[in-house]
C-alpha positions as CSV (number, residue, x, y, z in Angstrom):
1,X,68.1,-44.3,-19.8
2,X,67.3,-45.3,-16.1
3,X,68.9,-43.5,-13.2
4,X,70.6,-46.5,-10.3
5,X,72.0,-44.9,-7.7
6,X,75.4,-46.2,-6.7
7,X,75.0,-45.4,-3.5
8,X,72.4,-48.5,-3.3
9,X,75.3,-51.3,-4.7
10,X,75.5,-52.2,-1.1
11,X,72.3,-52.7,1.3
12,X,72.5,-52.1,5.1
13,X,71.8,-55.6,6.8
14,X,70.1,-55.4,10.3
15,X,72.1,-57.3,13.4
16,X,70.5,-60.9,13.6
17,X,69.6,-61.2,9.9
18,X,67.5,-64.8,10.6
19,X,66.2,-63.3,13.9
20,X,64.8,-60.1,11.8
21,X,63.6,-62.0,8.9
22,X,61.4,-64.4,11.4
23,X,60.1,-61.8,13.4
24,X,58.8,-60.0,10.1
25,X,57.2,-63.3,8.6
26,X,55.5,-64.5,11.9
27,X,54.3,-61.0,12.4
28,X,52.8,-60.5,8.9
29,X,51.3,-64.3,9.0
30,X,49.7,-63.1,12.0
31,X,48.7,-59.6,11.2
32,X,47.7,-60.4,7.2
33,X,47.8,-64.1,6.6
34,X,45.9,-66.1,9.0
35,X,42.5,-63.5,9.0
36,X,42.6,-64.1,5.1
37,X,43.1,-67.8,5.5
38,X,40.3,-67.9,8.1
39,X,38.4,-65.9,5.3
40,X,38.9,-68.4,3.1
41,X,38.0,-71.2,5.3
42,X,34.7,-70.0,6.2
43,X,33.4,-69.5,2.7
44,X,34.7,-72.8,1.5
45,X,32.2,-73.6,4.2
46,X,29.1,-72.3,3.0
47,X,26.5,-74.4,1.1
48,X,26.4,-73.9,-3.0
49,X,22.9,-73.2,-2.4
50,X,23.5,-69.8,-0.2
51,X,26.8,-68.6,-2.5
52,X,24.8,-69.1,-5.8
53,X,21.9,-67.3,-4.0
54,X,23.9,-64.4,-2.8
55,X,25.7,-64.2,-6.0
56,X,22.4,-63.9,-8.4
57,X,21.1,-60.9,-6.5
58,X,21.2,-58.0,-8.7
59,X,21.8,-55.4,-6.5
60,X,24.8,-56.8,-5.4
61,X,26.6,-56.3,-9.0
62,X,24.4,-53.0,-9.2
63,X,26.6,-52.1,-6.4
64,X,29.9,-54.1,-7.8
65,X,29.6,-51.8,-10.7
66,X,29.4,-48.8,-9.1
67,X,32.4,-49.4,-6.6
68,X,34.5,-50.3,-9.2
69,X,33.8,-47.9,-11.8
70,X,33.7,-44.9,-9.3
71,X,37.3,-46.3,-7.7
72,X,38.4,-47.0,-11.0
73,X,38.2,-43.5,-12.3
74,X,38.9,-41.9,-8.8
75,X,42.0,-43.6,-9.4
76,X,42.9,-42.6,-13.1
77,X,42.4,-39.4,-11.8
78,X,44.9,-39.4,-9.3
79,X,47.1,-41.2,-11.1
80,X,47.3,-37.9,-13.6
81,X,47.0,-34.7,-11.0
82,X,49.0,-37.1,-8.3
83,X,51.7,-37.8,-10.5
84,X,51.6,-33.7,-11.3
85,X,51.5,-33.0,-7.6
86,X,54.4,-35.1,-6.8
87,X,56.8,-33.4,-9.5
88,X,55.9,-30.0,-8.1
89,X,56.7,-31.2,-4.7
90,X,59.9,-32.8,-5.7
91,X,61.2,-29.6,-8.9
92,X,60.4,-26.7,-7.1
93,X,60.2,-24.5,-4.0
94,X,57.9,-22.0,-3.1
95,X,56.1,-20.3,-0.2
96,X,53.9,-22.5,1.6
97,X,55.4,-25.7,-0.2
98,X,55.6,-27.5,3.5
99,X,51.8,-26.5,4.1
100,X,51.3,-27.9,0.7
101,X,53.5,-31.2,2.1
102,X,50.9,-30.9,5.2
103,X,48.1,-30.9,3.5
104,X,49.0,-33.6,1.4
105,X,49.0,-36.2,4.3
106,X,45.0,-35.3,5.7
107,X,43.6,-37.9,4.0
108,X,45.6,-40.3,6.2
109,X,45.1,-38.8,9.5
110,X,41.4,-37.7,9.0
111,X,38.9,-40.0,9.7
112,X,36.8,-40.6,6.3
113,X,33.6,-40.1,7.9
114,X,35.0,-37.1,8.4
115,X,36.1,-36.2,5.0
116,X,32.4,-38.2,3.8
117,X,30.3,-35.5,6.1
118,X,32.7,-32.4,4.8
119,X,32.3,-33.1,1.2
120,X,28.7,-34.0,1.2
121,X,28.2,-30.6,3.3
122,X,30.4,-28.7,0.3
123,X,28.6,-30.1,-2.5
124,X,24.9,-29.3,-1.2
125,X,22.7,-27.1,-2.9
126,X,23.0,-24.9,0.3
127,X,26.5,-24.4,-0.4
128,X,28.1,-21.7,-2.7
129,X,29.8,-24.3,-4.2
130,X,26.5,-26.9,-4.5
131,X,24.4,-24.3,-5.7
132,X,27.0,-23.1,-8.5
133,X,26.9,-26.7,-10.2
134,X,23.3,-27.2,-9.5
135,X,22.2,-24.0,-11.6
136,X,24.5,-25.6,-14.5
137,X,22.6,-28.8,-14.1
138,X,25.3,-30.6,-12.3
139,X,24.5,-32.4,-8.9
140,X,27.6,-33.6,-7.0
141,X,25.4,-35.4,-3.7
142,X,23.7,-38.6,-4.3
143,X,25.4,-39.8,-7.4
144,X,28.6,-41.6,-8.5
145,X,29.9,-38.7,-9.5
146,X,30.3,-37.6,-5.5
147,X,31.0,-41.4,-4.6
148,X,33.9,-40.8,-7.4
149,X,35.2,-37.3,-5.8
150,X,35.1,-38.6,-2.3
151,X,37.2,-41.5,-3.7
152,X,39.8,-38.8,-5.5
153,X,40.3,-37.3,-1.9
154,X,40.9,-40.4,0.1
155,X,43.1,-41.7,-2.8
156,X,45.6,-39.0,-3.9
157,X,47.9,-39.3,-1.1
158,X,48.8,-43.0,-2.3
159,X,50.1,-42.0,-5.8
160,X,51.8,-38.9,-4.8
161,X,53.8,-40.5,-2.3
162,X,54.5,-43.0,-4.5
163,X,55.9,-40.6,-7.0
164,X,57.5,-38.3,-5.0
165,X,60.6,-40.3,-3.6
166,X,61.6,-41.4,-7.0
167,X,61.8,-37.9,-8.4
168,X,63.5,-37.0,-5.6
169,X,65.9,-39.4,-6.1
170,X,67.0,-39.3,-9.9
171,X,67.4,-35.9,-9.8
172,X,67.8,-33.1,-12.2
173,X,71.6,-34.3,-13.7
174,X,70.3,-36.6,-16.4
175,X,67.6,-34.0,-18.0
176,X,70.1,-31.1,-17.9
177,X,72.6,-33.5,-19.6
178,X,70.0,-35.0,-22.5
179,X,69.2,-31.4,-22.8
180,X,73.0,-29.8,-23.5
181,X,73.3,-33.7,-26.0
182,X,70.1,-31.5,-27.6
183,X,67.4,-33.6,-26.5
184,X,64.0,-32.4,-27.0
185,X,61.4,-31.8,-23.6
186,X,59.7,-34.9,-25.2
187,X,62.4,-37.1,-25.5
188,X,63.6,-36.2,-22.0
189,X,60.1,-37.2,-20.4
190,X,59.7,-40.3,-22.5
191,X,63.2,-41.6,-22.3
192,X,64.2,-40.3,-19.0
193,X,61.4,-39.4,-16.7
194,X,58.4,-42.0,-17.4
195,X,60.7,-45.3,-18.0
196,X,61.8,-44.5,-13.4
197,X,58.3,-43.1,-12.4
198,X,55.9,-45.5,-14.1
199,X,56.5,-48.4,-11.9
200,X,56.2,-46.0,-8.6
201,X,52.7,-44.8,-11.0
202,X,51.6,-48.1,-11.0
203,X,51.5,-48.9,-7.6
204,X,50.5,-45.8,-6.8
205,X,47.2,-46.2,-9.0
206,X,47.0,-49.4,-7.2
207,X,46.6,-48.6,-3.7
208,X,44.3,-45.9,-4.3
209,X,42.3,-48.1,-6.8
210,X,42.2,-50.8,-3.9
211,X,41.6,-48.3,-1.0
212,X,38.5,-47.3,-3.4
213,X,37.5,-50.5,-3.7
214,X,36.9,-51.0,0.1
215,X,35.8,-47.2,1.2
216,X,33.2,-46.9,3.5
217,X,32.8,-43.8,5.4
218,X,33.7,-41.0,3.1
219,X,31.1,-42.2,0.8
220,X,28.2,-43.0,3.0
221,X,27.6,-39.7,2.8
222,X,27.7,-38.6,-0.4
223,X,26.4,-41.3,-2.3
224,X,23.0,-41.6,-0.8
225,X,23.5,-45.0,-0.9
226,X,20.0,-45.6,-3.0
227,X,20.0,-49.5,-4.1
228,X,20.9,-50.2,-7.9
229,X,22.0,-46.4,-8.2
230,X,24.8,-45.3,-5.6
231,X,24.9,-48.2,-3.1
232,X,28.7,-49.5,-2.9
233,X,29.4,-52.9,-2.1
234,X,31.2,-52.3,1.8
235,X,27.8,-50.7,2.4
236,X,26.0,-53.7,1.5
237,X,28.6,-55.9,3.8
238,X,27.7,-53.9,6.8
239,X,23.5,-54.5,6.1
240,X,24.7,-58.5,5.8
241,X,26.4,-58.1,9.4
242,X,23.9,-56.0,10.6
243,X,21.4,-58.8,9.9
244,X,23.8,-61.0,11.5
245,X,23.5,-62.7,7.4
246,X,27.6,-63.3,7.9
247,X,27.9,-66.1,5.2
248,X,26.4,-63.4,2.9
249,X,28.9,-60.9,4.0
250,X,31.4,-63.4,3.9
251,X,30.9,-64.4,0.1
252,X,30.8,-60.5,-0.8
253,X,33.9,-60.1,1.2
254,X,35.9,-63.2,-0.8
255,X,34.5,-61.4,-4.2
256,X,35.9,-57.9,-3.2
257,X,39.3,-59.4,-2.2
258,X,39.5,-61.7,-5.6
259,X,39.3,-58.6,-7.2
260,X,42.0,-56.9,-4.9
261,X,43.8,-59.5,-5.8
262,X,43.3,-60.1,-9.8
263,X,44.1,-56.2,-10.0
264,X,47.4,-56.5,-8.2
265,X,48.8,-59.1,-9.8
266,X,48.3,-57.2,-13.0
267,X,49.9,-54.1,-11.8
268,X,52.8,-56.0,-10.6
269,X,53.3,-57.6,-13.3
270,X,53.0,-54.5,-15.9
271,X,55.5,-53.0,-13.2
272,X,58.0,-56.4,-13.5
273,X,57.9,-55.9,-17.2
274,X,58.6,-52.3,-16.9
275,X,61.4,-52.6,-14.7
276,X,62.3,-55.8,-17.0
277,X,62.7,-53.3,-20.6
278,X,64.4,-50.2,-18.9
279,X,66.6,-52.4,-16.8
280,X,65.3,-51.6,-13.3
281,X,65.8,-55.0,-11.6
282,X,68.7,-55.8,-10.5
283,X,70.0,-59.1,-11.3
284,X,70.2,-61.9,-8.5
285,X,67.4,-59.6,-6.0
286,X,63.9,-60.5,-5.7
């Protein structure tokens, strides 16, 4: 059974509702709209001839499939040990638990060239750690296994935080009461804990998968970025500016974003349909 908090029947409106709800519609057409409209506009503007052309090179999709296989699985992974995180943060207190909270948050704040030149310089075979994998015939640098761990440490954050709130929020009172009814630990987590965290899962699988999707500078470094191996497809956008080749950047760009957008939809929609069967929606909001 879903927890609603009652306390959430009634939502605090802001002074000047129709001033408020302008402001926040210009300022997001502005800020998000209009640069992915002008986007749009531009590649509708390139000739066939140069899309198709950019589009058949084969080290593009070399480099499609590494980005989103690496972020893919960067993500699953978080979406497991973030989701773990998060119900440590929000069950239990121990020493050091607001370090932990600290910690949590670098990713945000630290520049990922940064985190890109730390990682790469952890994993090298002049490291304790680099030379440990390297005598079991595992090499971290230079592959997508590195790409993937870079994307695990930029992405994290986005599912824990995610997570966190909601556990928070529902509390202990339900379990402790499905437990004295004689509910089993499974029961508990499949009837009470997963049906209120899965949606806040979802998205949180989302942004990281999407952040993945678009990294740059934390895996730079690490990847090597050797053509049809561990070149990633922002990497590839950069050359295309570089070159000053901007309707080739441009066409790559509208890919990466169609796929943004393809995956969203998807995990809203999985998330509409799981608020839908547990009753999480509230009837007459949006």
């Amino acid at each position: 059974m879903p927890y609603t908090n009652p306390n959430k029947s009634k939502s605090f409106q802001l002074p000047g509702k129709s001033i408020a709800k302008s402001i926040t519609l210009t300022y997001l057409g502005v800020i998000l709209v209009f640069p992915l409209a002008l986007l749009l506009i531009t590649f509708f503007q390139i000739p066939m001839d140069i899309i198709r052309e950019t589009l058949n090179d084969v080290r593009l999709w070399a480099a499609l499939k590494v980005t989103v296989t690496t972020a893919f699985c960067a993500a699953l992974v978080n979406l497991v040990f973030g989701t773990l995180i998060a119900w440590i943060q929000a069950r239990y207190t121990y020493i050091g638990k607001s370090i932990v909270t600290m910690l949590i948050d670098i990713p945000f704040a630290l520049p990922t060239s940064v985190a890109g030149i730390a990682l790469t310089a952890a994993f090298s075979h002049k490291s304790g750690i680099g030379k440990w994998l390297h005598s079991f015939g595992i090499d971290i640098n230079y592959t997508p296994l590195g790409i993937t761990i870079a994307l695990i440490f930029i992405g994290i954050p986005f599912v824990i935080r995610q997570v966190e709130p909601i556990l928070e929020e529902i509390g202990t009172e339900m379990e402790q009461a499905a437990q004295m009814l004689g509910a089993t630990p499974f029961q508990i987590t499949t009837k009470i804990i997963l049906p209120n965290i899965i949606p806040a899962a979802i998205a949180g699988f989302t942004a990281a998968f999407a952040r993945g999707l678009g990294e740059y500078g934390s895996v730079i470094f690490i990847s090597g970025n050797m053509p049809m191996k561990t070149e990633v497809v922002s990497l590839i956008i950069v050359s295309k500016l570089e070159q000053f080749n901007y309707a080739g950047a441009t066409i790559i760009s509208v890919v990466m974003l169609s796929i943004s957008l393809v995956f969203l939809l998807i995990s809203n929609g999985i998330q509409f349909l799981q608020k839908k069967k547990y009753g999480l929606i509230n009837k007459g909001t949006h």
